[in-house]
N, CA, C and O of each residue as an XYZ file, in Angstrom:
852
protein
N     139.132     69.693     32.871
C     140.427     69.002     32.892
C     140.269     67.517     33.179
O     141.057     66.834     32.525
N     139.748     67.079     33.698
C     139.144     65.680     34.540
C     138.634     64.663     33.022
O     139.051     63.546     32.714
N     137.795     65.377     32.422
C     137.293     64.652     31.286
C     138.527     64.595     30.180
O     138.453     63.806     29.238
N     139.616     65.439     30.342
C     140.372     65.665     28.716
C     141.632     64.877     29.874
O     142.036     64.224     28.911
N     142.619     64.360     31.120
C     143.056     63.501     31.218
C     142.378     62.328     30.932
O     142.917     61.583     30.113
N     140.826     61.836     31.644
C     140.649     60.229     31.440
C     140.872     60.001     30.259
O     141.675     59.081     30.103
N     140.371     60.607     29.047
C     139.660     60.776     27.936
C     141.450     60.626     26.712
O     141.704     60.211     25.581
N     142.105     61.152     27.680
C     143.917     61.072     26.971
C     144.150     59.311     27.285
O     144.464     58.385     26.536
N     143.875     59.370     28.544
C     144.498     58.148     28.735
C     144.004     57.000     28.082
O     144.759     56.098     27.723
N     142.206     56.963     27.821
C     141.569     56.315     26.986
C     141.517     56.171     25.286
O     140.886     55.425     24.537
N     142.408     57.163     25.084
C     142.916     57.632     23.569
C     144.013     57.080     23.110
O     144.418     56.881     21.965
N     144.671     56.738     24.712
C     146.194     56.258     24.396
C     147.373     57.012     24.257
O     148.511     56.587     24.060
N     146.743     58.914     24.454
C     147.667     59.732     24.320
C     148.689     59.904     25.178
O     148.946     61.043     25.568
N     149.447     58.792     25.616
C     150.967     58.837     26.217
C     151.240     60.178     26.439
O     150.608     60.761     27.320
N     152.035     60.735     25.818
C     152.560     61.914     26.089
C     151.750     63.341     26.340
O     152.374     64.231     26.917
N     150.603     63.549     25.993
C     149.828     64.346     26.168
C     149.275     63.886     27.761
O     149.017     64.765     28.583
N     149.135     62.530     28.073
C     148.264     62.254     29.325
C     149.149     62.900     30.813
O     148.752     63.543     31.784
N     150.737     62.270     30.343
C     151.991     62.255     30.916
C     152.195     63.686     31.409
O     152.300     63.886     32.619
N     152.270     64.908     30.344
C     152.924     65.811     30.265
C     151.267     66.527     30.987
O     151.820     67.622     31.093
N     150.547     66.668     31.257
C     149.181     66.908     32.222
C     149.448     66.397     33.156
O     149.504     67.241     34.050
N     149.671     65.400     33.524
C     149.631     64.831     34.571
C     151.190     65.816     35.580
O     151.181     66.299     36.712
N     152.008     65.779     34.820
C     153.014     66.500     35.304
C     152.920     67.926     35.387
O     153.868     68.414     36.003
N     151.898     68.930     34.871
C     151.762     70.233     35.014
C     151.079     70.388     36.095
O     151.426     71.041     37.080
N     149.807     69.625     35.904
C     149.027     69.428     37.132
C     149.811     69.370     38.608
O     149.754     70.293     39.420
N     150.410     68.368     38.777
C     150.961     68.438     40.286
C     152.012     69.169     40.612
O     152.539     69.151     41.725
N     152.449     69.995     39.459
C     153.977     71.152     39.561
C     152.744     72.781     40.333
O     152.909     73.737     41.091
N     151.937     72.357     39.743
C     150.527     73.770     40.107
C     150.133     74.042     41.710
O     149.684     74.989     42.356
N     150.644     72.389     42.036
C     149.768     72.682     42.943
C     148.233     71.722     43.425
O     147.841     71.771     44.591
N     147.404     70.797     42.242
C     146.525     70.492     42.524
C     146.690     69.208     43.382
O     147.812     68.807     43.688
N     145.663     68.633     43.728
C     145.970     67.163     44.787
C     146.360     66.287     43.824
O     145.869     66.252     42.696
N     147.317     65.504     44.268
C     147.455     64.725     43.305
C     146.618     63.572     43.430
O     146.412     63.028     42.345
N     145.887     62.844     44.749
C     145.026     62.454     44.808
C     144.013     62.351     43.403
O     143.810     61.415     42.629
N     143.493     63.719     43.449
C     142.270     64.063     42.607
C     143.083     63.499     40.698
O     142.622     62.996     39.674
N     144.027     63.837     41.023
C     144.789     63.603     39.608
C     144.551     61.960     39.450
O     143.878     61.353     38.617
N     145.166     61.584     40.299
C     145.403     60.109     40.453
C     143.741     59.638     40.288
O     143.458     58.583     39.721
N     143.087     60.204     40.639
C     141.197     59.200     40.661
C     141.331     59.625     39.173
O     141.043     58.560     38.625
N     141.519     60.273     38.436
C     141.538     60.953     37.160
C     141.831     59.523     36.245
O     141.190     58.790     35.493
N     143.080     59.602     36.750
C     143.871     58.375     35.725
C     143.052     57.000     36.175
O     142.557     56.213     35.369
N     143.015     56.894     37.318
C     142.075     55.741     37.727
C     140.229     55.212     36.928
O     139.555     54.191     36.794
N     140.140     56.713     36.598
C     138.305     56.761     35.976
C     139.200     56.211     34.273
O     138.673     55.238     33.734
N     140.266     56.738     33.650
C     140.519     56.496     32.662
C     140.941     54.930     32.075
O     140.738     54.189     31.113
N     141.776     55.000     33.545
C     141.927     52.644     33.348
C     140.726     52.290     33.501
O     140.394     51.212     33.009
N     139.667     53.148     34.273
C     138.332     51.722     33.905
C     137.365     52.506     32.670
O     136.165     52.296     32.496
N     137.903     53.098     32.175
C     136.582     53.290     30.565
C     137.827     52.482     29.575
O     137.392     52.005     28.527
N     139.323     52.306     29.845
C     139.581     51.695     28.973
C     139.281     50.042     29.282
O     138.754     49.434     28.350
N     139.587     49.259     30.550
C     138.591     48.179     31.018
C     137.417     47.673     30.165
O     137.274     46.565     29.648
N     136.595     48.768     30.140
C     135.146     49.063     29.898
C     135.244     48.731     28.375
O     134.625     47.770     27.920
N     135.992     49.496     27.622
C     136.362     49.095     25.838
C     136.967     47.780     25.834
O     136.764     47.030     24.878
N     137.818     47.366     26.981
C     138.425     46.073     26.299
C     137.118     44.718     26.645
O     137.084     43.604     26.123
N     136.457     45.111     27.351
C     135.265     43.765     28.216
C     134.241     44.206     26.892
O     133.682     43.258     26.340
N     134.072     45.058     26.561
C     132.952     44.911     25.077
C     134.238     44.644     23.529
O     133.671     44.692     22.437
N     135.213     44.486     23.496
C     135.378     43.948     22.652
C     136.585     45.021     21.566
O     137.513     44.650     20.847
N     135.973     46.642     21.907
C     136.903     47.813     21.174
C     138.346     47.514     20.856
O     139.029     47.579     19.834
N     138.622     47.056     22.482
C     139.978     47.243     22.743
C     140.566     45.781     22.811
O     139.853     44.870     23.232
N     141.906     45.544     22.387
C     142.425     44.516     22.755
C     143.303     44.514     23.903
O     143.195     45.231     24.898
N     144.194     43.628     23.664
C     144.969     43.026     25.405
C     146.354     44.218     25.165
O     146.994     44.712     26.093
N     146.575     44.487     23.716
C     148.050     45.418     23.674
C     147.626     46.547     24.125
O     148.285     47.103     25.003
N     146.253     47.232     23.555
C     145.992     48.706     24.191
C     145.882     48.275     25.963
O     146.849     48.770     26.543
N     144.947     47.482     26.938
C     144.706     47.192     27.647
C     146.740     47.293     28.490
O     147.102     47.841     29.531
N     147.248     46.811     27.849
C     148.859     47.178     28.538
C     149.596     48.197     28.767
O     150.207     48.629     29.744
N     149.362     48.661     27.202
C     149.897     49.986     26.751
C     149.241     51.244     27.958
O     149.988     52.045     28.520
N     147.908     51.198     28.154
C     147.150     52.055     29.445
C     147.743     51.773     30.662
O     148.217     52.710     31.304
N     147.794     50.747     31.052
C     148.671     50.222     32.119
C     149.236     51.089     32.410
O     148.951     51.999     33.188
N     150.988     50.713     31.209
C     151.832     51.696     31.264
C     152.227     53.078     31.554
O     153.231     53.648     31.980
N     150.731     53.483     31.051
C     150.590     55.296     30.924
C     150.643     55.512     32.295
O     151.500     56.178     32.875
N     149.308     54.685     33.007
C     149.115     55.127     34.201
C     150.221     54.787     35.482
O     150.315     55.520     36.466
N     151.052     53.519     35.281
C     152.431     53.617     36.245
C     153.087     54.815     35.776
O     153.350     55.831     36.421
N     153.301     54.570     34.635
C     154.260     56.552     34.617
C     153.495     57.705     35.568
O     154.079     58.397     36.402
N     152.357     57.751     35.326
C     151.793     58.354     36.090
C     152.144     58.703     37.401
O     152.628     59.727     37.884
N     151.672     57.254     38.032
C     151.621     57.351     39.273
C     153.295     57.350     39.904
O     153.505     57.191     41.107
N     154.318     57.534     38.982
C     155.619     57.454     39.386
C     155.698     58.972     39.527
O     156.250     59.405     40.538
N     154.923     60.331     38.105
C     155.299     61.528     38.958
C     154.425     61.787     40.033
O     154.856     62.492     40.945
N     153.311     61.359     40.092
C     152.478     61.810     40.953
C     153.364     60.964     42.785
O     153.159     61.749     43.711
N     153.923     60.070     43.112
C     154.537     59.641     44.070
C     154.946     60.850     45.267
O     154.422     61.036     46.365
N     155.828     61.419     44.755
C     156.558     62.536     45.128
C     155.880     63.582     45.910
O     156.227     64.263     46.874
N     154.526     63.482     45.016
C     153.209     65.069     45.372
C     152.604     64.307     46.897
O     152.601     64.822     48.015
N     152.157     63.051     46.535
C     151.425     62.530     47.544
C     152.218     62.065     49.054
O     151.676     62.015     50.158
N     153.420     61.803     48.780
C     154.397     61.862     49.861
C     153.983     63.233     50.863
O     153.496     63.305     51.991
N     154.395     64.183     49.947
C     154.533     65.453     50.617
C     153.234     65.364     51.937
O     153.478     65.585     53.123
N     151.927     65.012     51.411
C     150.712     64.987     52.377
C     150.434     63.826     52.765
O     149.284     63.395     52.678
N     151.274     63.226     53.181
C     151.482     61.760     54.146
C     151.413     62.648     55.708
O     151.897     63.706     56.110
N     150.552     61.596     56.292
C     151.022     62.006     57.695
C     152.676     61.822     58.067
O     153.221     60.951     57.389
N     153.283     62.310     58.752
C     154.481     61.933     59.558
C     153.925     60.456     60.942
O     154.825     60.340     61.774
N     153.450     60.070     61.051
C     153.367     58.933     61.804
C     152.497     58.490     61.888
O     151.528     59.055     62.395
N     152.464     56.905     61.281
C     151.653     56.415     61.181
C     150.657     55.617     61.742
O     150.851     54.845     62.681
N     149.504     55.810     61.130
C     148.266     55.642     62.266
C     147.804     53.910     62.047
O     146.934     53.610     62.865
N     148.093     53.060     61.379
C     148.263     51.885     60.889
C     149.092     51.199     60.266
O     150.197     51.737     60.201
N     149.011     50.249     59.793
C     150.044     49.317     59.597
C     149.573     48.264     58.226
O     148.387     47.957     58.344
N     150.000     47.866     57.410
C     148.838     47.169     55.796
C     149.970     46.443     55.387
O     150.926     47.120     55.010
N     150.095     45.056     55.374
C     150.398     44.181     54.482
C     150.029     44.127     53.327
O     148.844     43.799     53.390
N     150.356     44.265     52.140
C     149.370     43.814     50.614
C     150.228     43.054     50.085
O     151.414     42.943     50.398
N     149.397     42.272     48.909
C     149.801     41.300     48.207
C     149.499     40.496     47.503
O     148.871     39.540     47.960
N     149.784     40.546     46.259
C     149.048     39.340     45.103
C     149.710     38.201     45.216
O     150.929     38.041     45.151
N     148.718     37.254     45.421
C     149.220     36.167     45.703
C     150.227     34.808     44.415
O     150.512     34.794     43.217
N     150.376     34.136     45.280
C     151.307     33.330     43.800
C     150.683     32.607     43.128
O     150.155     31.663     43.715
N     150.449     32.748     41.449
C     149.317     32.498     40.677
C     149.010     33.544     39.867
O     148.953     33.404     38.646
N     148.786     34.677     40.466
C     148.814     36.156     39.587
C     149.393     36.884     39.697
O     149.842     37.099     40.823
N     149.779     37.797     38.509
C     150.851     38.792     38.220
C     150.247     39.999     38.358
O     151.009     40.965     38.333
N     148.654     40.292     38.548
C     148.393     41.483     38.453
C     148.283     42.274     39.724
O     147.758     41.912     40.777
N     149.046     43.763     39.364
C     149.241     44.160     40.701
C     148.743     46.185     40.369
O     149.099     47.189     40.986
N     147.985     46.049     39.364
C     147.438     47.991     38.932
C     146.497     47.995     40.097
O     146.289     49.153     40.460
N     145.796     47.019     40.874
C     144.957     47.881     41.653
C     145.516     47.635     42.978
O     145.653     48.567     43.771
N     145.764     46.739     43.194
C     146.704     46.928     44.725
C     147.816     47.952     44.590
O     148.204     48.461     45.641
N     148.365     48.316     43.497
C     149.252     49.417     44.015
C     148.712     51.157     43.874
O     149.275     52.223     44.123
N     147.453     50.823     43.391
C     146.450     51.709     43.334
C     145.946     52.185     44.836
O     145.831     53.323     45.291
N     145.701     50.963     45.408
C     145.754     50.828     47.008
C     146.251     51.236     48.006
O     145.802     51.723     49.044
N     147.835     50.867     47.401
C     149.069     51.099     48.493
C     149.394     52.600     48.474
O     150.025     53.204     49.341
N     148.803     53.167     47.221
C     149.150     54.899     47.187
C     148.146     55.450     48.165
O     148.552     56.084     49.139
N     146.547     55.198     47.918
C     145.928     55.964     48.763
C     145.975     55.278     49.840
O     145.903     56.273     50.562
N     146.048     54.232     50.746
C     146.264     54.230     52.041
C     147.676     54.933     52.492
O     147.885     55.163     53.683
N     148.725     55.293     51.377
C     150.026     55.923     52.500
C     149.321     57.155     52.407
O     148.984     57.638     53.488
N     148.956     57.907     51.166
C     148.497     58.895     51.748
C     147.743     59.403     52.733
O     147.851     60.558     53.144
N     146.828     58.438     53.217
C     145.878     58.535     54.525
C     146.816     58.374     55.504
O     146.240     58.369     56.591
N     147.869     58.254     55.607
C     148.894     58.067     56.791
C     149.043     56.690     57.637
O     149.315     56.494     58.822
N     148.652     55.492     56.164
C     148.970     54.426     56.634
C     150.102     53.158     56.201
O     149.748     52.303     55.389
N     151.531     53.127     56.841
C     152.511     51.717     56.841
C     152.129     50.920     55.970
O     151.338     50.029     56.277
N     152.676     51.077     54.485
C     152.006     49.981     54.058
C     153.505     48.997     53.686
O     154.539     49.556     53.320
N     153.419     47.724     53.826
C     154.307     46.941     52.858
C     153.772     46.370     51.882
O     152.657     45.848     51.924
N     154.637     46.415     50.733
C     153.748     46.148     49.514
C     154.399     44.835     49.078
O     155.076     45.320     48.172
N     154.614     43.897     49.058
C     154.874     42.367     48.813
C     155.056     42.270     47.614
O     155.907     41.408     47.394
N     154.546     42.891     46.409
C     154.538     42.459     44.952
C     153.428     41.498     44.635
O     152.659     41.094     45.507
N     153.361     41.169     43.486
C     152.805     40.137     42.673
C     153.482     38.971     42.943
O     154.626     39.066     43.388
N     152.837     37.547     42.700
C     152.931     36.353     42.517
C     153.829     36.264     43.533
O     154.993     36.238     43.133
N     153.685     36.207     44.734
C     154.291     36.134     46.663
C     153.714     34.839     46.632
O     152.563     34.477     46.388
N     154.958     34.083     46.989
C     154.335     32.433     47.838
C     153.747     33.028     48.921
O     153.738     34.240     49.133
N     153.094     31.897     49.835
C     151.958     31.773     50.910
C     152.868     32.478     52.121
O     152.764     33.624     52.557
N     153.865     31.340     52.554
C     155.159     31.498     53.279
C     155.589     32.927     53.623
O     155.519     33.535     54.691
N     156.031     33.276     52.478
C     156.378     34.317     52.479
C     155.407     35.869     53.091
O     156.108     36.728     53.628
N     154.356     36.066     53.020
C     153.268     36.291     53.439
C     152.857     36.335     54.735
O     152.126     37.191     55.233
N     153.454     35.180     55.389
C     153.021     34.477     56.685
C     154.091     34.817     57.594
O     154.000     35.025     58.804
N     155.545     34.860     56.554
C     156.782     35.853     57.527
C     156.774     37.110     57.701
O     157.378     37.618     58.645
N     156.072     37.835     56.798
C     156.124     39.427     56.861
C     155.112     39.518     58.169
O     155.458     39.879     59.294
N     153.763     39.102     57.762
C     152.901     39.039     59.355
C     153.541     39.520     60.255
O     153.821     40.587     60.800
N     153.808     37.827     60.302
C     154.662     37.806     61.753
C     155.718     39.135     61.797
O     155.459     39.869     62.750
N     156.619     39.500     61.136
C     157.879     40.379     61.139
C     156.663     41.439     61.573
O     156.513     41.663     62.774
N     155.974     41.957     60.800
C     155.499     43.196     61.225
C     154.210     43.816     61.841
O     153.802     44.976     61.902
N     153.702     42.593     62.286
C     152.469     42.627     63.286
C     151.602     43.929     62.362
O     151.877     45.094     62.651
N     150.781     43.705     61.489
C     150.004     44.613     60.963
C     148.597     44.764     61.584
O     148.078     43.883     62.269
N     147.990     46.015     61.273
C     146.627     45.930     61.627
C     145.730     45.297     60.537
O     144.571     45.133     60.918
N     146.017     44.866     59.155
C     145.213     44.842     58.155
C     146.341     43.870     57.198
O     147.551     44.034     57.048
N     145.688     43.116     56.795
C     146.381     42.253     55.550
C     145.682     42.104     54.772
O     144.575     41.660     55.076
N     145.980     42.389     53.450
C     145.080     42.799     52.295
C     145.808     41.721     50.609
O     146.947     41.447     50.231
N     144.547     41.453     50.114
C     145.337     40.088     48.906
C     144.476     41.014     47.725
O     143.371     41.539     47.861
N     145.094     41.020     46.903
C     144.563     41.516     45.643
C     144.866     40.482     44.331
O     145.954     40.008     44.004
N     143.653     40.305     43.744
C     143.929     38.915     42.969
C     142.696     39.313     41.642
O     141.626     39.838     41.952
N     143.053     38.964     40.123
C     142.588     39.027     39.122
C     142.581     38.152     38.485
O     142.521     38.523     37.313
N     142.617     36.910     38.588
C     142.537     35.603     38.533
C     142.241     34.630     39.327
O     142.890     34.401     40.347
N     140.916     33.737     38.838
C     140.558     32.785     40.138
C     141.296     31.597     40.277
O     141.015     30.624     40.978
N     142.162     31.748     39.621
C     143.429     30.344     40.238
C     144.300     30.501     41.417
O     144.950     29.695     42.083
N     144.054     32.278     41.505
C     144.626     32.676     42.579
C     143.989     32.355     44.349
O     144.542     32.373     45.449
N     142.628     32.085     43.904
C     141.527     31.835     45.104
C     142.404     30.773     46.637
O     142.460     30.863     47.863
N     142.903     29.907     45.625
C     143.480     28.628     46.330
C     144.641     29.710     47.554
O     144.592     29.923     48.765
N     145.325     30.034     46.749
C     146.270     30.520     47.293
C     146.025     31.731     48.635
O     146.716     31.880     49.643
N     144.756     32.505     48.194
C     144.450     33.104     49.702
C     144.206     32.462     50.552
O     144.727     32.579     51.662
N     143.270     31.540     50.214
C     142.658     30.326     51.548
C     143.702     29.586     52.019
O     143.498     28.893     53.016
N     144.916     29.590     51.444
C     145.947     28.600     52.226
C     146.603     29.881     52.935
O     146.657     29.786     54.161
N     147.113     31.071     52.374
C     147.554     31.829     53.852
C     146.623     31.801     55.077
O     146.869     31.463     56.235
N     145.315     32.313     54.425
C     144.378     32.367     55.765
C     144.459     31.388     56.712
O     144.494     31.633     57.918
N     144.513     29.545     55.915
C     144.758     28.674     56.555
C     146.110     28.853     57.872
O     146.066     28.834     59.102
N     147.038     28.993     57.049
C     148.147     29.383     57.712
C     147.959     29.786     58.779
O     147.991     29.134     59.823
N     147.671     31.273     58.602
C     147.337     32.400     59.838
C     146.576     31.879     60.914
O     146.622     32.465     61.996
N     145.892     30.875     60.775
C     144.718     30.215     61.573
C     145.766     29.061     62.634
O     146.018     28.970     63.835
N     146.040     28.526     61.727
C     147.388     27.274     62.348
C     148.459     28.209     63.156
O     148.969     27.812     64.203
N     148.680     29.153     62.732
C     149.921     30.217     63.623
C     149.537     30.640     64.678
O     150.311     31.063     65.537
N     148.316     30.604     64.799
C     147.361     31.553     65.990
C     147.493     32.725     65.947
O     147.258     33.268     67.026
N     147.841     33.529     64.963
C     148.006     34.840     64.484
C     146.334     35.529     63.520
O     146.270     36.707     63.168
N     145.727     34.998     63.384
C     144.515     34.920     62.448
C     143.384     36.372     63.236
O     142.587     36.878     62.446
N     143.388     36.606     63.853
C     142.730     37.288     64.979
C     143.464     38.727     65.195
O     143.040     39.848     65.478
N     144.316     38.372     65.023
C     145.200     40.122     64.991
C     145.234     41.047     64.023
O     145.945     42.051     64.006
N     144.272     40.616     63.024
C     144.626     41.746     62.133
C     143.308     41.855     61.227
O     142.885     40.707     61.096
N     142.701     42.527     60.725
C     141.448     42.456     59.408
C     141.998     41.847     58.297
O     143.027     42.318     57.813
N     141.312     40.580     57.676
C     142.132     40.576     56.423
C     141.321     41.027     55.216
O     140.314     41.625     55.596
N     141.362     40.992     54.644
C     141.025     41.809     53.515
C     141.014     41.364     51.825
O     142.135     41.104     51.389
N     139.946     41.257     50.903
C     140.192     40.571     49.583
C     139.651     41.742     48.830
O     138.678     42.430     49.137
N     140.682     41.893     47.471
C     139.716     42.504     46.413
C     140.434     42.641     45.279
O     141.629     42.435     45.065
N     139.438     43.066     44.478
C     140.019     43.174     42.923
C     138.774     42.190     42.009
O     138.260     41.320     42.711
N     138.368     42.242     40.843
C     137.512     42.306     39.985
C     136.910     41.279     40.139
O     135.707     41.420     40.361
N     137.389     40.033     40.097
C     137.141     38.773     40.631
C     136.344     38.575     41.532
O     135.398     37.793     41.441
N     136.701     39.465     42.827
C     136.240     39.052     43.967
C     134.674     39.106     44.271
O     134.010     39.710     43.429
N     134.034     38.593     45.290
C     132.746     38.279     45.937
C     132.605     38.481     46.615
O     133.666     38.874     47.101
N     131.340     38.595     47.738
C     131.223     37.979     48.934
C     131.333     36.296     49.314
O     131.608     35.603     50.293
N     130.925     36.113     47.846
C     131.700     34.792     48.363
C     132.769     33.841     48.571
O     132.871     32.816     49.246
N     133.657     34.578     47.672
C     135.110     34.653     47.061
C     135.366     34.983     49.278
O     135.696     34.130     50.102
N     135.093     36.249     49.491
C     135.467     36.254     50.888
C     135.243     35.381     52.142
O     135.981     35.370     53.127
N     134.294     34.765     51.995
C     134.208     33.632     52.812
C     134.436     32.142     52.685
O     134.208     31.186     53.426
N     135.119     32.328     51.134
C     135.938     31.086     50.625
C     136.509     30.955     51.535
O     136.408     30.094     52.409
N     137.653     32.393     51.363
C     139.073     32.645     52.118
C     138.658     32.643     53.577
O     139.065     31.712     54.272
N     138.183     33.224     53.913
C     137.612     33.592     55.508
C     138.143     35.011     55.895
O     138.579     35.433     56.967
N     137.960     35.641     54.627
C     138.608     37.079     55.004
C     137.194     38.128     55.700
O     136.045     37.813     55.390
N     137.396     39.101     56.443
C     136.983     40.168     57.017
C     136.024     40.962     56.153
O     134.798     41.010     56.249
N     136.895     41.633     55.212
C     136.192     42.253     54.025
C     136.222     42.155     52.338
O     137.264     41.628     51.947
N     135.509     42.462     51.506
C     135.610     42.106     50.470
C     135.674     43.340     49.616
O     135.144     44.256     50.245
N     136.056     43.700     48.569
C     135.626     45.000     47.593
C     136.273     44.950     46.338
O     137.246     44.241     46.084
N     135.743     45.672     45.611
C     136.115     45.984     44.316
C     136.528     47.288     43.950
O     136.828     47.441     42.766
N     136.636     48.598     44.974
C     136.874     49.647     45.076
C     137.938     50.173     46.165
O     138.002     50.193     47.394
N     138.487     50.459     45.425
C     139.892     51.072     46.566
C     139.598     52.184     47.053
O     140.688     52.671     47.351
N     138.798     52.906     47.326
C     138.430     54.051     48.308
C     137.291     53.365     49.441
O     137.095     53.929     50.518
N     136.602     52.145     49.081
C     135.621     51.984     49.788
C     136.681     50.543     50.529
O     136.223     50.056     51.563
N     138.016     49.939     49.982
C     138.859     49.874     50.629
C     139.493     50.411     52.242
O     139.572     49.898     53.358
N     139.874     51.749     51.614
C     140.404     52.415     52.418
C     139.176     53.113     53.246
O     139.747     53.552     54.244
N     138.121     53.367     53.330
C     137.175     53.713     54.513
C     136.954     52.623     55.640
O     136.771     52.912     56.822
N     137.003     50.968     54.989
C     137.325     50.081     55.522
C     138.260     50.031     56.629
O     138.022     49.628     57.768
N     139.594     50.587     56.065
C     140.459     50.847     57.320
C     140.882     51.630     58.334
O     141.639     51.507     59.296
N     140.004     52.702     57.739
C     140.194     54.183     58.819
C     138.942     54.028     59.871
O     139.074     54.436     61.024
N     137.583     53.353     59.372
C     136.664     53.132     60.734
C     137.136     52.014     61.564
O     136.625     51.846     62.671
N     138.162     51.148     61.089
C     138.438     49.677     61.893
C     139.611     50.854     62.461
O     140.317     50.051     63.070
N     140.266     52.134     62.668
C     141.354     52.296     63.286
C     140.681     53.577     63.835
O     141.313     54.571     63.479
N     139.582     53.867     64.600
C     138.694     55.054     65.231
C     139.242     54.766     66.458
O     139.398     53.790     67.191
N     139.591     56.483     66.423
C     140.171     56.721     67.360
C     141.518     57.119     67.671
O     142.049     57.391     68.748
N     142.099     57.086     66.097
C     143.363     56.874     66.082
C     143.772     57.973     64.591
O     144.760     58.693     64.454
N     142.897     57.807     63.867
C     142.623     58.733     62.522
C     141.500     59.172     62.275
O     140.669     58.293     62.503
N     140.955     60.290     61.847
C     139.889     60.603     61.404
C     140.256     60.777     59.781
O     141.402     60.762     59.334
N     139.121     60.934     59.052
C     139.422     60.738     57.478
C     139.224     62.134     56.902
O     139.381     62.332     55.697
């Protein structure tokens, strides 16, 4: 089953990917496991558009499949949310970029781990960013960015956070395709990644003691 969803979604089969995806979590299976499913399928289509197969309309059109997706799958993964939460996650693409498939890729599996997330959207001024903080004292603030014009724009919240005296309270956090280790110490962020599970292990050992995984 695993190979004939990615393999739909990489085909472009909309309605075949859709209508699986929806039997699947009516059954019973994790939707988790569903969701890494659709996730292995956005990066072999990735994978076709960076050699050349695919263009920027299929590259959207997948997109698409997989928010439908993750709109029935929402519901399943709720259900196995903790009831109280063991952390707290700011996210947010900063202003400059619009892309937001893997931070909200993010924001699903950290609620499911039973962690507060606020999700800010795409293209968030600095400001704005710097009020939620403050409003909600997080353990973790996290920037997801697919464009390096966006770079500027983390290093001036961080700046921020530094000038607020707030900079120290929380892990911050960079990732998405772009990113580096050095991209992270541009910003002066905590951690860096390109993987949203190795993301989220990130935040369950910085909260020991409090969650086990």
């Amino acid at each position: 089953m695993r190979e004939d969803l990615s393999a739909d979604i990489v085909e472009l089969n909309r309605d075949k990917a859709l209508a699986a995806v929806k039997v699947r979590a009516e059954r019973g299976e994790d939707p988790l496991a569903i969701l890494d499913e659709c996730r292995l399928g956005m990066s072999l289509v990735g994978e076709r558009f960076q050699a050349g197969d695919y263009f920027l309309a299929e590259l959207i059109l997948s997109a698409e499949i997989f928010k439908k997706a993750v709109v029935i799958l929402e519901p399943y993964i709720a259900k196995a949310q903790s009831p109280k939460p063991i952390g707290k996650v700011v996210l947010a693409t900063l202003e400059g970029d619009i892309h937001d498939l893997g931070k909200n890729i993010f924001a699903i599996i950290l609620k499911s781990k039973g962690f507060e997330v606020f999700d800010m959207g795409a293209d968030v001024p600095p400001v704005r960013v710097l009020e939620k903080v403050r409003e909600t004292n997080p353990d973790f603030v996290g920037f997801s960015v697919l464009i390096t014009s966006a770079f500027d724009s983390m290093r001036q919240v961080a700046n921020m956070f530094e000038e607020a005296g707030i900079r120290r309270q929380f892990k911050l956090m960079v990732g998405g395709g772009v990113t580096t280790p050095a991209v992270r110490d541009y910003i002066g962020a905590d951690f860096q990644t390109t993987d949203a599970i190795e993301g989220l292990h990130y935040c369950i050992s910085n909260m020991k003691g409090v969650c086990n995984d």
